[in-house]
PDB file of N, CA, C and O in Angstrom, chain B, residues numbered from 101:
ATOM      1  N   UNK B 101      19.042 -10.029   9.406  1.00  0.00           N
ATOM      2  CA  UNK B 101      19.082 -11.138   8.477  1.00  0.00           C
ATOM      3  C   UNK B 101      17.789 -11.947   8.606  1.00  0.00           C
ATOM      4  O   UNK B 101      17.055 -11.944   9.595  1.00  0.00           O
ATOM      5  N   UNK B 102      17.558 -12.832   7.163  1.00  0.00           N
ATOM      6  CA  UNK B 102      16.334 -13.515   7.790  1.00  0.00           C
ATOM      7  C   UNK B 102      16.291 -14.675   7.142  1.00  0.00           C
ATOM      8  O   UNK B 102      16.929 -15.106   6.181  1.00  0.00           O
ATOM      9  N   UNK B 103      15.240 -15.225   7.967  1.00  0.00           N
ATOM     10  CA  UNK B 103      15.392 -16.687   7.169  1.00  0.00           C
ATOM     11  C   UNK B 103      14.710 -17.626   5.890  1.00  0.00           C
ATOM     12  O   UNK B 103      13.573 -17.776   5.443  1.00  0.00           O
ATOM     13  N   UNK B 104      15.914 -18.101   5.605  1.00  0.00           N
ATOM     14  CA  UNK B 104      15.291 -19.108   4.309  1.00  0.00           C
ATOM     15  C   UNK B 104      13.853 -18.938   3.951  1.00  0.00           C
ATOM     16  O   UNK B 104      13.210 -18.350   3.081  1.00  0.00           O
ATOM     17  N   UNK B 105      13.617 -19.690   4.974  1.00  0.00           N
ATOM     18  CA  UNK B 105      12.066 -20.527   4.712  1.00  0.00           C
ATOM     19  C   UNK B 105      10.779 -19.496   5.083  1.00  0.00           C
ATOM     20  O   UNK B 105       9.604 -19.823   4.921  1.00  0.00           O
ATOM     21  N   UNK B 106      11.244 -18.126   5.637  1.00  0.00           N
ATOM     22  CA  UNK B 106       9.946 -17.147   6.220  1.00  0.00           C
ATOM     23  C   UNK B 106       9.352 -16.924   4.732  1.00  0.00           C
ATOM     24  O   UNK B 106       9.849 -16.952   3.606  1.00  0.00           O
ATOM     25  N   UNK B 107       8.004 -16.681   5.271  1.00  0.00           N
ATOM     26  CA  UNK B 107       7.040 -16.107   4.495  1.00  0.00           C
ATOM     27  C   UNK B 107       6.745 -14.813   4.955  1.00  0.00           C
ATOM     28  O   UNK B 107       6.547 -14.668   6.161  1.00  0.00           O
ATOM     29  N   UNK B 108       6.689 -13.966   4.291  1.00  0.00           N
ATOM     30  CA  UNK B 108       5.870 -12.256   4.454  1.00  0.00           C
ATOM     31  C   UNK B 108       4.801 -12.184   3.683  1.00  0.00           C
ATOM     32  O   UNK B 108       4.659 -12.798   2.625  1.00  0.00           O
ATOM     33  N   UNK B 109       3.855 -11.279   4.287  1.00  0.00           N
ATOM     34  CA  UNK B 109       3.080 -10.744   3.749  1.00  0.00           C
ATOM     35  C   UNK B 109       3.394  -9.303   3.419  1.00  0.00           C
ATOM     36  O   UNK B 109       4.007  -8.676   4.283  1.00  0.00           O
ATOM     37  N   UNK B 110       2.987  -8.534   2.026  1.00  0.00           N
ATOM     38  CA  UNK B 110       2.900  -7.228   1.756  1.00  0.00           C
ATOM     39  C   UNK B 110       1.616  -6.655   1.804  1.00  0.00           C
ATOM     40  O   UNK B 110       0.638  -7.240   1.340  1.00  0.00           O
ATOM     41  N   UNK B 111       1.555  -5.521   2.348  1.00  0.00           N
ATOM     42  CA  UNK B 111       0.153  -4.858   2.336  1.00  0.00           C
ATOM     43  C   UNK B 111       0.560  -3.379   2.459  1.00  0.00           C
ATOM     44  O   UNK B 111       1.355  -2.835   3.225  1.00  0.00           O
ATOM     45  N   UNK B 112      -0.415  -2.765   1.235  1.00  0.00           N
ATOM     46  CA  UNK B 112      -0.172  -1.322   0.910  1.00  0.00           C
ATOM     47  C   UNK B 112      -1.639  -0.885   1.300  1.00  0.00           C
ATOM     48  O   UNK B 112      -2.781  -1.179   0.945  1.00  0.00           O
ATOM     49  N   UNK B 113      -0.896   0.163   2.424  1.00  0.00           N
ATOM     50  CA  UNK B 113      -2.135   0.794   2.894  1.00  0.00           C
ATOM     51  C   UNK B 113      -2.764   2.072   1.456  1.00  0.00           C
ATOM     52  O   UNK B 113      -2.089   2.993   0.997  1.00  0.00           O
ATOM     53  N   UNK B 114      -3.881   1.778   1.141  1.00  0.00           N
ATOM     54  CA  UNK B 114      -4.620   2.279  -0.030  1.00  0.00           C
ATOM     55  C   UNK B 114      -4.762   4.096   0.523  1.00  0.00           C
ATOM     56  O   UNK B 114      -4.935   5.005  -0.288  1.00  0.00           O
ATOM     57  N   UNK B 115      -4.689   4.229   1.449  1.00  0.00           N
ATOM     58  CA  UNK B 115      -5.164   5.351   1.907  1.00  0.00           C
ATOM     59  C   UNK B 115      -4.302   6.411   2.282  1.00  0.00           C
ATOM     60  O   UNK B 115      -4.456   7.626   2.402  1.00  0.00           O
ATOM     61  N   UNK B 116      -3.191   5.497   2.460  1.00  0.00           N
ATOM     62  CA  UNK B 116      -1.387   6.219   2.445  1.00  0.00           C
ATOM     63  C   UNK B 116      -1.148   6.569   1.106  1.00  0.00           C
ATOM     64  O   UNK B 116      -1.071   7.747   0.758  1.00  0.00           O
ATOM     65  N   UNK B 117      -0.963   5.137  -0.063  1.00  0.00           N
ATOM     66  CA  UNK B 117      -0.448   5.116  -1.178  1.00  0.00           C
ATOM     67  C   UNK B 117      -0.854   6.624  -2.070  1.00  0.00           C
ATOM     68  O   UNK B 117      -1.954   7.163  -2.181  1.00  0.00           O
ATOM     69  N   UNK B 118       0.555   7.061  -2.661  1.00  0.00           N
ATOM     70  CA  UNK B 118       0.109   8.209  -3.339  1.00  0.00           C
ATOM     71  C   UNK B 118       0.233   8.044  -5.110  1.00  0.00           C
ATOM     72  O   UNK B 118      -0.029   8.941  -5.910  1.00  0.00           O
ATOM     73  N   UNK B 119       0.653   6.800  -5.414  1.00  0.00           N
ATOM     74  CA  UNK B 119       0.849   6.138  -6.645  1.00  0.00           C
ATOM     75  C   UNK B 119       2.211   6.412  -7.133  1.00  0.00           C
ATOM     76  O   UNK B 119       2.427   6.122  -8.309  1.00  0.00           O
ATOM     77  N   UNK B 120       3.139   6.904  -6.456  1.00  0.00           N
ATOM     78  CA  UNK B 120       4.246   7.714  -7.236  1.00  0.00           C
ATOM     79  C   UNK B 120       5.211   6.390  -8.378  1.00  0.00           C
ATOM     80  O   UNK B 120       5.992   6.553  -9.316  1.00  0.00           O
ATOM     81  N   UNK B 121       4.680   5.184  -7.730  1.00  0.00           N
ATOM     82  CA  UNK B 121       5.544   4.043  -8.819  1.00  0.00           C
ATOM     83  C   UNK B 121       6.632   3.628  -8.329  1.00  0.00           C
ATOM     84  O   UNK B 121       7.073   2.601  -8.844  1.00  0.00           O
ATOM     85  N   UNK B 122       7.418   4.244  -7.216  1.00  0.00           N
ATOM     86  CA  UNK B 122       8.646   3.878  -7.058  1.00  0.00           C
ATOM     87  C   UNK B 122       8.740   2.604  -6.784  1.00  0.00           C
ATOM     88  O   UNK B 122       9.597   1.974  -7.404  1.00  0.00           O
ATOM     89  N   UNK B 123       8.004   1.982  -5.922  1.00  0.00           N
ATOM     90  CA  UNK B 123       8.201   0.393  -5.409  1.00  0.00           C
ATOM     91  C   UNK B 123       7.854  -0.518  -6.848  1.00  0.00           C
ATOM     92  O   UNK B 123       8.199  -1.685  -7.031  1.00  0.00           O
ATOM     93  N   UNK B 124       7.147   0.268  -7.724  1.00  0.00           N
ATOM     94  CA  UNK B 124       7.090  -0.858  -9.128  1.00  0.00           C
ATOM     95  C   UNK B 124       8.531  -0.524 -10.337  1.00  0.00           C
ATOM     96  O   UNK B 124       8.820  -1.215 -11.314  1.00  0.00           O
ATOM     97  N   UNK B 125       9.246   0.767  -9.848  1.00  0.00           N
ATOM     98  CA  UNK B 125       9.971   0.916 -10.776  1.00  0.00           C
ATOM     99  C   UNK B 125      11.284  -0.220  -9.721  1.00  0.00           C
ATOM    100  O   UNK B 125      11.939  -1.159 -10.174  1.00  0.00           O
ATOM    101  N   UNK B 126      11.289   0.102  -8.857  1.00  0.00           N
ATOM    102  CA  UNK B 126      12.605  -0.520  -7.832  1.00  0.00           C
ATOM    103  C   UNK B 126      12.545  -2.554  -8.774  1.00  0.00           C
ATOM    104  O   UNK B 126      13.364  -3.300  -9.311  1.00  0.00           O
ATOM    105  N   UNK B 127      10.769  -2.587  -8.384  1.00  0.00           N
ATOM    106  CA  UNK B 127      10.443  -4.294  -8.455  1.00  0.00           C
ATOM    107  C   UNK B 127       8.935  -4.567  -8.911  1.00  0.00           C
ATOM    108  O   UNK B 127       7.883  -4.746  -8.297  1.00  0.00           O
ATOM    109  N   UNK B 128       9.271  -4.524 -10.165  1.00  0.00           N
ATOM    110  CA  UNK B 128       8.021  -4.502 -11.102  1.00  0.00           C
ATOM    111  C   UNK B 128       7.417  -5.694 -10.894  1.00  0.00           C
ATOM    112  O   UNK B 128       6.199  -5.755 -10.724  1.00  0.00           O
ATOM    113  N   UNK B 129       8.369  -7.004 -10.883  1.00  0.00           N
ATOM    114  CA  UNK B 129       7.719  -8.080 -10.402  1.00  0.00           C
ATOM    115  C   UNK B 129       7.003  -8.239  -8.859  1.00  0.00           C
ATOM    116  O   UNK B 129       6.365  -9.263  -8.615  1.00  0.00           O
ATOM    117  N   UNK B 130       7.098  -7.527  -8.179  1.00  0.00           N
ATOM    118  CA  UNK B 130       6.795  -7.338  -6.632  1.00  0.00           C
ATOM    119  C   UNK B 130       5.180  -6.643  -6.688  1.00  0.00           C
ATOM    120  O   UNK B 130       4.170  -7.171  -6.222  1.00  0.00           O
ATOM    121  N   UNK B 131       5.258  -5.401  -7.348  1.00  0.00           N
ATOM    122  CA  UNK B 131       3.991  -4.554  -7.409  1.00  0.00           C
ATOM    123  C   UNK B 131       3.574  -4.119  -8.900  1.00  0.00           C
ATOM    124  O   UNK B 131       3.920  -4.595  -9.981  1.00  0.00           O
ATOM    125  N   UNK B 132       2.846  -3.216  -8.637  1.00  0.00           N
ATOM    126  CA  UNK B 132       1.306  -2.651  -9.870  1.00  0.00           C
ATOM    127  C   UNK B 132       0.964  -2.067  -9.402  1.00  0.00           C
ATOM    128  O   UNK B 132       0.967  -2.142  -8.173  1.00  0.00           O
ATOM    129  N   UNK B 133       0.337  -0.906 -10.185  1.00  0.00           N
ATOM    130  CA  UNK B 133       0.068   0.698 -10.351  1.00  0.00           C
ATOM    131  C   UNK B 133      -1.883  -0.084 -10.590  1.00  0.00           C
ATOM    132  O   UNK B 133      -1.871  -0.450 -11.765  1.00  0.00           O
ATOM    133  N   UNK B 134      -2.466  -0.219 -10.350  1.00  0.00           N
ATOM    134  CA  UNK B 134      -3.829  -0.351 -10.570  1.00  0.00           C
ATOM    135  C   UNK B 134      -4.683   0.385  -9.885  1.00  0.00           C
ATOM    136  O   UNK B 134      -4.782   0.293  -8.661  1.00  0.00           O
ATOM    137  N   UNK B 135      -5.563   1.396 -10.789  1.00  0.00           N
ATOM    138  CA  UNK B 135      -6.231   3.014  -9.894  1.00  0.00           C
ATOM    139  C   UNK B 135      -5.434   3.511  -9.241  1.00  0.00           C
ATOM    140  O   UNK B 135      -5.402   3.361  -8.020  1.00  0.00           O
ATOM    141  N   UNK B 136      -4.254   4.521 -10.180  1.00  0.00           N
ATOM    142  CA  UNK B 136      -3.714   4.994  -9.264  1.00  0.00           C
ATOM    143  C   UNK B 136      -2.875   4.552  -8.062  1.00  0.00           C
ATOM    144  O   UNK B 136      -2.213   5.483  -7.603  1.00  0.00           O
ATOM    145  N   UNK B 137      -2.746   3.557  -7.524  1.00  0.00           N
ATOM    146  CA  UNK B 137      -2.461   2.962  -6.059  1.00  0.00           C
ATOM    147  C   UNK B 137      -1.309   1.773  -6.582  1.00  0.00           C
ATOM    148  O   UNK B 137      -1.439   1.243  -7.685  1.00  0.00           O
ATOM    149  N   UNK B 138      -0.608   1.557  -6.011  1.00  0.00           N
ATOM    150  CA  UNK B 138       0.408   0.280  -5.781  1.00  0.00           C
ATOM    151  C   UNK B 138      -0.149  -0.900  -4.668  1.00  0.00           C
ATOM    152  O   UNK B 138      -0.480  -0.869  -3.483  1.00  0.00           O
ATOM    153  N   UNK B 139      -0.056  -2.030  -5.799  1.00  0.00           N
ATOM    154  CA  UNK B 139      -0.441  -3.475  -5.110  1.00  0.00           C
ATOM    155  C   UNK B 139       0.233  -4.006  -5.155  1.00  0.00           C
ATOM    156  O   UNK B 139       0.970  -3.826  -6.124  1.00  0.00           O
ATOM    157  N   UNK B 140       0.581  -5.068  -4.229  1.00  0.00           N
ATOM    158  CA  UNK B 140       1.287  -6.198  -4.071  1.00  0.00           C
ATOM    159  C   UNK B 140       0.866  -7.234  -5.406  1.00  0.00           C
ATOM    160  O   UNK B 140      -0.290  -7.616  -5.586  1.00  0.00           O
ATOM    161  N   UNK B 141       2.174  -7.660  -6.416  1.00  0.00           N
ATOM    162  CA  UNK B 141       1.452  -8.885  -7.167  1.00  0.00           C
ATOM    163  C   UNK B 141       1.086 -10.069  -6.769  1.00  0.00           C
ATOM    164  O   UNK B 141       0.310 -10.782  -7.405  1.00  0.00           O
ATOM    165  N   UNK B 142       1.718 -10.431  -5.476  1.00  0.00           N
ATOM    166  CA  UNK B 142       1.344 -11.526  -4.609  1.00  0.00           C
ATOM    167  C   UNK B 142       1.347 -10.605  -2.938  1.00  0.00           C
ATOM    168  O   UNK B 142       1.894  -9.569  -2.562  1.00  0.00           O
ATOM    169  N   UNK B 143       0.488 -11.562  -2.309  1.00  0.00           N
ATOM    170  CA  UNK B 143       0.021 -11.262  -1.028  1.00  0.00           C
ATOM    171  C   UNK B 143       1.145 -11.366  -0.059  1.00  0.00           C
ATOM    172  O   UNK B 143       1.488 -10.660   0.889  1.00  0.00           O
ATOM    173  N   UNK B 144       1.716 -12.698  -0.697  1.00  0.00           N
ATOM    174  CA  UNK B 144       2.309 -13.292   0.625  1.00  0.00           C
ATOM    175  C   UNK B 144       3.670 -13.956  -0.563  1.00  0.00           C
ATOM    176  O   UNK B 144       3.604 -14.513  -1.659  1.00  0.00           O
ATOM    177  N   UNK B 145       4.555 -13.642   0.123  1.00  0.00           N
ATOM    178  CA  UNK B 145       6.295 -14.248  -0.575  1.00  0.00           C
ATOM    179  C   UNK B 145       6.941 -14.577   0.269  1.00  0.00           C
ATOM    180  O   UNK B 145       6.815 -14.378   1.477  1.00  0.00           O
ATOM    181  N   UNK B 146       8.051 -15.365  -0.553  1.00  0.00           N
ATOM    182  CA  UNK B 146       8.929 -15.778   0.328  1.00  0.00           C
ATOM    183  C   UNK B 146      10.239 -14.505   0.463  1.00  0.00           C
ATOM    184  O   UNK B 146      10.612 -13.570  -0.246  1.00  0.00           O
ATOM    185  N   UNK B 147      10.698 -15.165   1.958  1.00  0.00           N
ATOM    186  CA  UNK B 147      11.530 -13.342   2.038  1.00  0.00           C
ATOM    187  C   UNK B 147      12.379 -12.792   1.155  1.00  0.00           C
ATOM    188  O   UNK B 147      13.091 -13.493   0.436  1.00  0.00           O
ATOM    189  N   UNK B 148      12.389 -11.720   1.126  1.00  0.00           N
ATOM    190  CA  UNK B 148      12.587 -11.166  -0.337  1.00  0.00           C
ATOM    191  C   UNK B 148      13.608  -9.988   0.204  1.00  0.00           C
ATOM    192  O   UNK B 148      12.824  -9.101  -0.132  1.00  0.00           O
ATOM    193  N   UNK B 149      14.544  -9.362   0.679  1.00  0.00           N
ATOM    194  CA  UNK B 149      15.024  -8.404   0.761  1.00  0.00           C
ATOM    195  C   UNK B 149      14.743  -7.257   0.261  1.00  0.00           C
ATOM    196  O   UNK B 149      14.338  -6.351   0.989  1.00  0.00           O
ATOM    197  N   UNK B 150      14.910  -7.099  -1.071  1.00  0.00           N
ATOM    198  CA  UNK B 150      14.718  -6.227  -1.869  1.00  0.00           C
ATOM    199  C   UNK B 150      13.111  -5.521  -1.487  1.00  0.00           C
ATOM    200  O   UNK B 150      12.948  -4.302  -1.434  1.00  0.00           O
ATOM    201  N   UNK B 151      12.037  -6.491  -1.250  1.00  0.00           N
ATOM    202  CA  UNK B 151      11.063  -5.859  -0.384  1.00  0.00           C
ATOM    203  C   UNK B 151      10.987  -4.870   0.389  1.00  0.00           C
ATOM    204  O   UNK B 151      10.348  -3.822   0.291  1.00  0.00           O
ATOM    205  N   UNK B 152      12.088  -5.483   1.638  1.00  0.00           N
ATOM    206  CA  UNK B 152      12.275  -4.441   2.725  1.00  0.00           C
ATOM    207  C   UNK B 152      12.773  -3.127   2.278  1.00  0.00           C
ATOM    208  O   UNK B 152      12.489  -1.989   2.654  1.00  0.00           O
ATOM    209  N   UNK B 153      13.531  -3.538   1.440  1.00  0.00           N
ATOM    210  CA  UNK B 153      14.396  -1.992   0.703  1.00  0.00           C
ATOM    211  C   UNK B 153      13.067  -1.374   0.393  1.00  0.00           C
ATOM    212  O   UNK B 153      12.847  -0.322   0.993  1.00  0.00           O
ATOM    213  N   UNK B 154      12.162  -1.795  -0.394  1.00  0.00           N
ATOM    214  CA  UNK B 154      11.212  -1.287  -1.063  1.00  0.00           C
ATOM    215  C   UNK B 154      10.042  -0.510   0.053  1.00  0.00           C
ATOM    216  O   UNK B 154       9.581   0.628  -0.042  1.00  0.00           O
ATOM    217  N   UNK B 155       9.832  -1.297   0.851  1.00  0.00           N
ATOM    218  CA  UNK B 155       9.363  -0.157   1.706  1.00  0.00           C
ATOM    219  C   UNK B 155       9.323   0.551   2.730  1.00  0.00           C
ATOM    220  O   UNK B 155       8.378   1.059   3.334  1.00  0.00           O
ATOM    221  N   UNK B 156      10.815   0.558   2.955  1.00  0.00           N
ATOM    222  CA  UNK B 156      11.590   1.783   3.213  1.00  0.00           C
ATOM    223  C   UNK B 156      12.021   3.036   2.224  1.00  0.00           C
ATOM    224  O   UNK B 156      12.439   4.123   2.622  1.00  0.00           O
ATOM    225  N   UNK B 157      11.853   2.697   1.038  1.00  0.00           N
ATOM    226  CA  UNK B 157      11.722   3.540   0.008  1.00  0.00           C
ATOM    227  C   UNK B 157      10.546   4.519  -0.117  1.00  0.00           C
ATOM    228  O   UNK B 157      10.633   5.714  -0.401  1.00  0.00           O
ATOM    229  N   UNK B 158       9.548   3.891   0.114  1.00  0.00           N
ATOM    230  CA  UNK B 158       8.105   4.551  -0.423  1.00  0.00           C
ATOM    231  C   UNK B 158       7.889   5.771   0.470  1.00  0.00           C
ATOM    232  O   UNK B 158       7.789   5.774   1.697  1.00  0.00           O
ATOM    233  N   UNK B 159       7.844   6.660  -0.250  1.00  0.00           N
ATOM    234  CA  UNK B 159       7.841   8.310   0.231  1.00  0.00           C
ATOM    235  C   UNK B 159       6.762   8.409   1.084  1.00  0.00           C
ATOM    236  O   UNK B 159       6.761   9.388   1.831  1.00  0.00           O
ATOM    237  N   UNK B 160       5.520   7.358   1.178  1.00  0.00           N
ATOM    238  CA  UNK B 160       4.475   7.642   2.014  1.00  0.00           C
ATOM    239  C   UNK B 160       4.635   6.758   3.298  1.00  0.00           C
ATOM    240  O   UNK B 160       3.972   7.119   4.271  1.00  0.00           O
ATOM    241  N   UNK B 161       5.498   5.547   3.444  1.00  0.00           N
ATOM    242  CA  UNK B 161       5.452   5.035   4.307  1.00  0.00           C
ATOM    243  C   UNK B 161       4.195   3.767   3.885  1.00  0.00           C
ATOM    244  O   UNK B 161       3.502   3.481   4.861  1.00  0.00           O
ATOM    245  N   UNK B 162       3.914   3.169   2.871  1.00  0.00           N
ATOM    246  CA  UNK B 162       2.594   3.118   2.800  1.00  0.00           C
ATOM    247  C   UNK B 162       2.591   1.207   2.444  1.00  0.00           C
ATOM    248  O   UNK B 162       1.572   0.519   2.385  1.00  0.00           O
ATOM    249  N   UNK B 163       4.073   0.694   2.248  1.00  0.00           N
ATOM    250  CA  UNK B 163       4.149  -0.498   2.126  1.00  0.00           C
ATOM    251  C   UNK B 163       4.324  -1.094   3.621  1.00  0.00           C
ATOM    252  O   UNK B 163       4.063  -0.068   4.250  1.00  0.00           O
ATOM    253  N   UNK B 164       4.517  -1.797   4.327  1.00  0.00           N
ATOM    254  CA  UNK B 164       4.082  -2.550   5.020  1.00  0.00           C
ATOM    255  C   UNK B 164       4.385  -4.139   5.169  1.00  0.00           C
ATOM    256  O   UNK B 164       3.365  -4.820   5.282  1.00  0.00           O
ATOM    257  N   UNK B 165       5.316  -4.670   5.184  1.00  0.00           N
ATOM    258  CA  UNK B 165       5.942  -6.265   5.019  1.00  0.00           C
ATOM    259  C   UNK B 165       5.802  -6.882   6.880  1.00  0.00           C
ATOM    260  O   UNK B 165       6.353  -6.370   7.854  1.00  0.00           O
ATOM    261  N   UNK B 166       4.931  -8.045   6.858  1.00  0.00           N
ATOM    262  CA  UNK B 166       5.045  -8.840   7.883  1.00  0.00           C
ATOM    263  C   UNK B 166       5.298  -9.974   7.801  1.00  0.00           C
ATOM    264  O   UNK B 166       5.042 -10.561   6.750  1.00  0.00           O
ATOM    265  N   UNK B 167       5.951 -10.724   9.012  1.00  0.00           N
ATOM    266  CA  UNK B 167       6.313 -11.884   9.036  1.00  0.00           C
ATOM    267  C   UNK B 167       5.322 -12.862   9.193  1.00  0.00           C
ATOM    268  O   UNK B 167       5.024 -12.995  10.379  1.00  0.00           O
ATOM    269  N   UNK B 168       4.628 -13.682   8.343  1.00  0.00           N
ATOM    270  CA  UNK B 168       3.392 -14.251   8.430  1.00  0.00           C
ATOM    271  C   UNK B 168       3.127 -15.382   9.780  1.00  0.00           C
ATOM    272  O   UNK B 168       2.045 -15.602  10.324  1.00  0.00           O
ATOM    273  N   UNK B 169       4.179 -15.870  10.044  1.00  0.00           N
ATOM    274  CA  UNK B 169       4.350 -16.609  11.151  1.00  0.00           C
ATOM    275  C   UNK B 169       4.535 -16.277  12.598  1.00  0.00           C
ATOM    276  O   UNK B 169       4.176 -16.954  13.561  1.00  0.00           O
ATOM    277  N   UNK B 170       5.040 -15.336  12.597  1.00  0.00           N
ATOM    278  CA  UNK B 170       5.550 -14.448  13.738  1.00  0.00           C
ATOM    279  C   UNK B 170       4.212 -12.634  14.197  1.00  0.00           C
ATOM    280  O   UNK B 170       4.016 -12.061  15.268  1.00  0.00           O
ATOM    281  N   UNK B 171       3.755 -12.414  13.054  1.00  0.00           N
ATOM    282  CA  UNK B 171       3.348 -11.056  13.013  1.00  0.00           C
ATOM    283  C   UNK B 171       4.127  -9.840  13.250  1.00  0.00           C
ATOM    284  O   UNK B 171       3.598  -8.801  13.644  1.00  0.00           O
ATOM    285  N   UNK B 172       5.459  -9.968  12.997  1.00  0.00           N
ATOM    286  CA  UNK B 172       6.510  -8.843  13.447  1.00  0.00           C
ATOM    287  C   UNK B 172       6.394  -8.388  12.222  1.00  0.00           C
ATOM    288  O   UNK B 172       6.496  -9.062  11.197  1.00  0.00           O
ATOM    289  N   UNK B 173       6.083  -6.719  12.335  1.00  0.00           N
ATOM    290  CA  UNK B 173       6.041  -6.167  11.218  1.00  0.00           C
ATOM    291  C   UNK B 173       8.157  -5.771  10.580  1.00  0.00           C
ATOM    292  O   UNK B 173       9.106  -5.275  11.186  1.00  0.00           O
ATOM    293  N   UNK B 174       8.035  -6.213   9.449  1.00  0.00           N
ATOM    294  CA  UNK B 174       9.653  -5.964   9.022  1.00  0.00           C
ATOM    295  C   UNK B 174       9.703  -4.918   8.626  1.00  0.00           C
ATOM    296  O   UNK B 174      10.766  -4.413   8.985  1.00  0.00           O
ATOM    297  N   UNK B 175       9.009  -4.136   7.941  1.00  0.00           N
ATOM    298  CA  UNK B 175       9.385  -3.239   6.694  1.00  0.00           C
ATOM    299  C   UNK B 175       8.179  -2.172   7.046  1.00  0.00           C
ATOM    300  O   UNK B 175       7.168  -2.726   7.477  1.00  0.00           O
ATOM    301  N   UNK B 176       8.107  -0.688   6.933  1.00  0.00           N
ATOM    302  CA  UNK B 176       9.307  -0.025   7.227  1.00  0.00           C
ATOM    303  C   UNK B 176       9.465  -0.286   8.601  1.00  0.00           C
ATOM    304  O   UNK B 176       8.595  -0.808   9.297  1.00  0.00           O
ATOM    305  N   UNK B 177      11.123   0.254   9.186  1.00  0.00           N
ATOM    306  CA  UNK B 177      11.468   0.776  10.676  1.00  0.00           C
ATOM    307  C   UNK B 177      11.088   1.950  11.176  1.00  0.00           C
ATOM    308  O   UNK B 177      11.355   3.034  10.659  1.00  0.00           O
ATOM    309  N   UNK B 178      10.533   1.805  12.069  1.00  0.00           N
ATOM    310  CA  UNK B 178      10.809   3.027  12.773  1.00  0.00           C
ATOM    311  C   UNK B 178      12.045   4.020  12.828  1.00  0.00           C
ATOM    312  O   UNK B 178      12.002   5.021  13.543  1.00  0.00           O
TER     313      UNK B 178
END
């Protein structure tokens, strides 16, 4: 569970990303397909669940969610 008030950061490793779209079809408002690659539409959000789902989804492993305050990476698990 997490809290209210955390902030995350998203960061898609460019070099993982294989463009397949899924994290923009899951949350179009979240990401973008620009060259090929999936970006974060914002850097940094407030916690978002559906995030975490999201990159645990991504077939490459290639999203990346941290806790901006803490540096504990959330998203994906091991």
């Amino acid at each position: 569970m997490t809290e209210s008030g955390s902030r995350w950061r998203i960061i898609v490793d460019q070099d993982s990303c294989i463009g397949s779209g899924v994290c923009v079809g899951d949350l179009p408002h979240r990401f973008r397909i620009i060259d090929d690659r999936s970006q974060p539409v914002d850097g940094e959000i407030g916690a978002d669940e559906e995030v975490l789902a999201a990159a645990d989804s991504c077939p490459r492993e290639a999203i990346r969610v941290v806790d901006v305050a803490t540096g504990e990476v959330l998203a994906p698990l091991d």
